[in-house]
C-alpha angles and dihedrals in degrees: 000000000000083000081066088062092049098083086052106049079043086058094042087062099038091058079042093058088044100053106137104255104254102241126234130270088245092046095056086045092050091050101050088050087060093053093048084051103056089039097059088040081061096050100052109050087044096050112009125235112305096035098078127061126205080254082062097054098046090053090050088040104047091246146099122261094239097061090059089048087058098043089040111019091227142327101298078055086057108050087039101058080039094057087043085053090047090045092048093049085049080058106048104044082056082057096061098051117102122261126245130198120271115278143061096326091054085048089054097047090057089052094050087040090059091041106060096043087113091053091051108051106357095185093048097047095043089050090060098039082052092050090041086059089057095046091094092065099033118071097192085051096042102061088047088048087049093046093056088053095056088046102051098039083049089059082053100048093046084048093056092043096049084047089052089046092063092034099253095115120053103257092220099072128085121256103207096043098059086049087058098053085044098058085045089057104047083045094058084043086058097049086055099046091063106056088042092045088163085056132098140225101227116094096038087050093047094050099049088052092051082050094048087048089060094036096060101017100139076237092068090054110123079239097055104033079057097057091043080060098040086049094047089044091051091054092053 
């Protein structure tokens, strides 16, 4: 009779054995920072800023508010560590794209890059257009907001600079001062892909790179453009 009991104390050890493994500390904190995350990412695209409270997003995050309060200190907190985690996915995904050679076509790739963020990821996109809205009234956002924008516009100006170093890009122009025109572009872009959120990124994108290649074309150089003249003018 004992042999009956075998196939059960077999089965004891083997739910022993397959005991899900507690997670860290670390892990369950991690993952509720994810949850709050996403919670808020949902709000406030949904809402807007001022129309969700930390109540809000521990009901839609399966927490307490005050657990968000001690991870994040309030809602400026919040939306600050969630446009940091926006910003950082912007970034990573840049990261992962191949890399060309320097010159205009690496120059390019960074401007379509920028450009089709919305396509990529919509919610996300729209989440960080909504809380860079709100960066002039709010210092904390504001200096991330600001930080993003020197990063970005810096990508475009070593771009131009690396261009100008293989002679794909004309050497007279200022390099800071295109990046900046760039970034005022593909904000502009932004503005108009929310409120067109079927729409894609493609043609307006296609046609301000066709405008960057004349504009700093090395043909359109003064000193090029002069000894296109003084050649005509001799064949005349």
């Amino acid at each position: 009779m004992p042999t009956k009991l075998k196939p059960a104390r077999e089965a004891g050890k083997k739910a022993a054995k397959e005991k899900p493994v507690r997670r860290t500390h670390a892990e369950r904190r991690q993952d509720s920072q994810s949850r709050i995350l996403d919670a808020s990412l949902k709000l406030l695209v949904e809402r807007g800023y001022d129309q969700f409270s930390l109540q809000d997003v521990g009901r839609l995050a399966g927490c307490s508010h005050e657990l968000i309060n001690h991870y994040f200190d309030n809602k400026d907190g919040l939306l600050s560590a969630l446009a940091e985690h926006i910003m950082g996915s912007f970034v990573s995904d840049a990261v992962q794209m191949p890399k060309l050679p320097a010159g205009f076509a690496s120059l390019t790739q960074q401007v379509r890059y920028y450009a089709s963020v919305a396509d990529r990821n919509f919610l996300a996109f729209s989440a960080y257009m909504r809380l860079a809205s709100e960066a002039p009234f709010r210092p904390t956002l504001q200096t991330l907001v600001m930080k993003r924008t020197s990063t970005t516009t810096t990508v475009f100006i070593e771009a131009i600079k690396a261009g100008q170093a293989v002679g794909e890009i004309r050497e007279d122009i200022d390099a800071a001062e295109y990046a900046n025109v760039i970034y005022e572009f593909l904000r502009g872009h932004a503005d108009v892909r929310l409120l067109r959120p079927h729409a894609t990124s493609t043609t307006s994108a296609d046609v301000f790179v066709e405008m960057l290649r004349v504009a700093l074309s090395p043909e359109r150089a003064p000193r090029a453009v002069a000894k296109k003249r003084a050649v005509a003018e001799r064949s005349m």
